[in-house]
C-alpha positions in Angstrom: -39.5 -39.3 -83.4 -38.5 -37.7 -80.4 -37.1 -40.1 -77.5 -39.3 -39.7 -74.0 -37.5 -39.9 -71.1 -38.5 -42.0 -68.1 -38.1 -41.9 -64.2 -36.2 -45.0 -62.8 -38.3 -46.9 -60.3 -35.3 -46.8 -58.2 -35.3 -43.0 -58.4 -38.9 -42.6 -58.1 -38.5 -44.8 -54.4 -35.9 -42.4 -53.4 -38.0 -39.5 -54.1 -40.9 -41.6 -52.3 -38.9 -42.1 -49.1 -37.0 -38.9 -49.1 -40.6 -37.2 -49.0 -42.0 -39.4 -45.9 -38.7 -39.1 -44.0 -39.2 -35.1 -44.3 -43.3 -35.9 -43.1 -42.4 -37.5 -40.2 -39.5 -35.1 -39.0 -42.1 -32.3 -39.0 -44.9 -34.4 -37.0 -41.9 -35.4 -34.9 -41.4 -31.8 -34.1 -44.5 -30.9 -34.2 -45.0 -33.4 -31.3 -42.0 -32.8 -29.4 -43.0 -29.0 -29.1 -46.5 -29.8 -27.8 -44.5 -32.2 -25.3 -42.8 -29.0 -24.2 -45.3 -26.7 -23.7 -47.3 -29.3 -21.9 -44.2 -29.9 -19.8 -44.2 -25.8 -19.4 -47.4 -25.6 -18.0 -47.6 -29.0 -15.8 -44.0 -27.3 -13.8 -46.2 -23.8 -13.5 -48.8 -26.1 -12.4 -46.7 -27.7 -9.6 -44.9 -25.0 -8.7 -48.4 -23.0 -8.0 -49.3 -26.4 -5.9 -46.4 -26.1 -4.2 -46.7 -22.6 -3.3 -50.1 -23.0 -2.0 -48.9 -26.6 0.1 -46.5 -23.6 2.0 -48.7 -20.5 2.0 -49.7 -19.5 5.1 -52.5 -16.5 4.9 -51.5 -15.5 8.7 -48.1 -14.5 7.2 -49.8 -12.3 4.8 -49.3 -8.4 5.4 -52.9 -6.2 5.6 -52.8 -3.1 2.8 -54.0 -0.2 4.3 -55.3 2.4 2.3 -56.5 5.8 4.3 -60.1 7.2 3.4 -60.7 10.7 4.8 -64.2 12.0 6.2 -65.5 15.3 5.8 -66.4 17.8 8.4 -63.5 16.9 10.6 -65.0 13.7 11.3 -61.5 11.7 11.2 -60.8 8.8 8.8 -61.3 4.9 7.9 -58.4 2.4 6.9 -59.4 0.1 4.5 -57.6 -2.9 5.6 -57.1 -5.8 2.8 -55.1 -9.0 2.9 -54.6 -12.4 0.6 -56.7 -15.0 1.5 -55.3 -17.2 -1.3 -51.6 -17.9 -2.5 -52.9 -17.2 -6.7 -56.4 -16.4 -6.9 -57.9 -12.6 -6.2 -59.4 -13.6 -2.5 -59.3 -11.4 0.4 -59.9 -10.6 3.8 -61.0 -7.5 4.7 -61.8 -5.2 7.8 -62.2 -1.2 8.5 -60.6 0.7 11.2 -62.7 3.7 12.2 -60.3 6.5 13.6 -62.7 9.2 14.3 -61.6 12.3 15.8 -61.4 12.5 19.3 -62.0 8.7 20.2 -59.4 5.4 20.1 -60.0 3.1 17.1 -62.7 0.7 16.3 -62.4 -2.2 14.2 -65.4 -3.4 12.3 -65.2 -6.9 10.3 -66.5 -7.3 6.9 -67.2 -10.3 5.2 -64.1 -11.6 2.9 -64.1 -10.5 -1.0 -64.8 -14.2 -2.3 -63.4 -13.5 -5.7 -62.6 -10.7 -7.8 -60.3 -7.6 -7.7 -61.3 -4.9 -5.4 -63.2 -2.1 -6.7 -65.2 -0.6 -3.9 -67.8 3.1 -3.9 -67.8 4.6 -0.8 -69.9 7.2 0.5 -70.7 9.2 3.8 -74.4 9.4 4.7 -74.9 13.3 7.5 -77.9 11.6 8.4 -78.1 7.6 7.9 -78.7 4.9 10.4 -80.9 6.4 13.4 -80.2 9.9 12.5 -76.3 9.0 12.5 -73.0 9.6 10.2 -73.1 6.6 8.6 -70.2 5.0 6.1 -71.3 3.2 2.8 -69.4 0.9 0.8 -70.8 -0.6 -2.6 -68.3 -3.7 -4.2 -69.9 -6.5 -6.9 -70.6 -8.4 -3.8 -73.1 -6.0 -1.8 -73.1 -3.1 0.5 -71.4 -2.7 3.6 -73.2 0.0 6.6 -71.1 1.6 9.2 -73.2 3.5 11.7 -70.5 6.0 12.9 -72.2 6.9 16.0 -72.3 3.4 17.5 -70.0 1.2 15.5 -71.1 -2.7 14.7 -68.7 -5.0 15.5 -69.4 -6.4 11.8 -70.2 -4.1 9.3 -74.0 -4.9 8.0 -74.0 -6.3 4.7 -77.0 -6.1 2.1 -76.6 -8.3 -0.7 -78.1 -7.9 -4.0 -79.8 -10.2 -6.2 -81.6 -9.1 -9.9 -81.9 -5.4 -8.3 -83.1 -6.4 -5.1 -81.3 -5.7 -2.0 -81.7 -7.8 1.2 -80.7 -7.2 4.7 -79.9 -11.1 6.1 -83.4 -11.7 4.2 -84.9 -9.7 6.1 -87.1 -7.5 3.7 -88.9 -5.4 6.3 -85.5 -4.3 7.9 -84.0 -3.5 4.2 -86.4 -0.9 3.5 -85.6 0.9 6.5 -82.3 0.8 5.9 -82.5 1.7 2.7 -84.9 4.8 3.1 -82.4 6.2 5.5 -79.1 5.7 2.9 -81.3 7.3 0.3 -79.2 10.7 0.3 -75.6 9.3 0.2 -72.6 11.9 -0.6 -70.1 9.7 -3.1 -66.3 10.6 -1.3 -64.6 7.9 -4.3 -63.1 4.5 -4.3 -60.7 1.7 -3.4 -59.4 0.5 -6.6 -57.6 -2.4 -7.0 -57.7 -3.2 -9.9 -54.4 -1.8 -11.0 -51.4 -2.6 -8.4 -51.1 -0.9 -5.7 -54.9 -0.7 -4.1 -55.3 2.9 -3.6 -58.4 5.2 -2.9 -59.0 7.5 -5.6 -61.4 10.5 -4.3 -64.7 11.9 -6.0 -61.8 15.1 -7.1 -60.0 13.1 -9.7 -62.8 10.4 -11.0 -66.3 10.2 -11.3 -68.2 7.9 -9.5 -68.2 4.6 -11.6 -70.8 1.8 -12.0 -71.0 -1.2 -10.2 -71.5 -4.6 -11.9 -72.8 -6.6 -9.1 -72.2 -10.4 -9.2 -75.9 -11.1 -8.5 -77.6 -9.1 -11.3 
């Protein structure tokens, strides 16, 4: 008869606490490495506070980007600057330098979030008969009688397909009716560093995704 051999209950304890020692080294690890990426991102998070305890958006320089008119009619300057020391916010403006006459600058309300990624188009015969600029983003439309410059650019915003003029339906149809026959001269895209306009020669006029549809 063939002797069986037999484990030790010493041995078997060894093999018992040899086994839990090698458990707990790798939750050990397994925790000190979630320490450290916690660590990782709570310094990125300070650092960011920091930045933004120092940032000063006066101290940020305005992009320009040139946008040429047809028919001799001059040129506007998209003028862009960070309104936040992370996040994709911005201040913006236009400087109309029309041939023959000193610049005008005309305010537009601040891009609240998102990259920039603006249509623009020239209307022969918009606002009272006028040249009129036209500027589509996800946030609206921004009007530029050319003729008689606003101070502030008019905005329309848009909400499920409907635009609105300050909420002021009977004034949006007017406008509207006389930007129905817009020419599309390209856009400011800013998507991909640096903001540049790209004209209606190298893209095709792309669709906009408006925030309130």
């Amino acid at each position: 008869m063939a002797e069986r051999q037999t484990t030790s209950p010493s041995r078997r304890w060894l093999w018992i606490v040899a086994i839990g020692c090698g458990a707990l080294a790798c939750v050990m690890l397994a925790l000190l490495a979630v320490l450290a990426v916690g660590g990782g991102l709570a310094f990125l998070g300070l650092r960011e506070w920091m930045q933004g305890q120092n940032w000063n958006p006066d101290d940020e320089p305005w992009i320009e980007v040139a946008i040429p008119f047809p028919d001799d009619w001059g040129q506007v300057i998209f003028l862009r600057q960070s309104a936040h020391p992370f996040l994709a916010e911005y201040n913006q403006k236009l400087r109309l330098e029309l041939t023959g006459q000193p610049p005008v600058v005309v305010e537009m309300p601040m891009n609240v979030g998102g990259s920039t990624f603006t249509n623009v188009y020239w209307v022969a015969e918009g606002v009272d008969g006028h040249a009129t600029l036209q500027l589509i983003d996800h946030w609206g439309m921004y009007v530029v009688d050319l003729e008689d410059p606003p101070a502030t650019a008019l905005w329309l915003t848009r909400f499920e397909g409907v635009w609105r003029l300050n909420g002021a339906a009977e004034k949006t149809d007017a406008l509207l009716e006389a930007l129905d026959d817009p020419e599309y001269l390209g856009c400011l895209n800013g998507k991909q560093w640096p903001l540049r306009f790209v004209p209606a020669s190298e893209a095709p006029e792309a669709e906009i995704d408006f925030v309130g549809d």
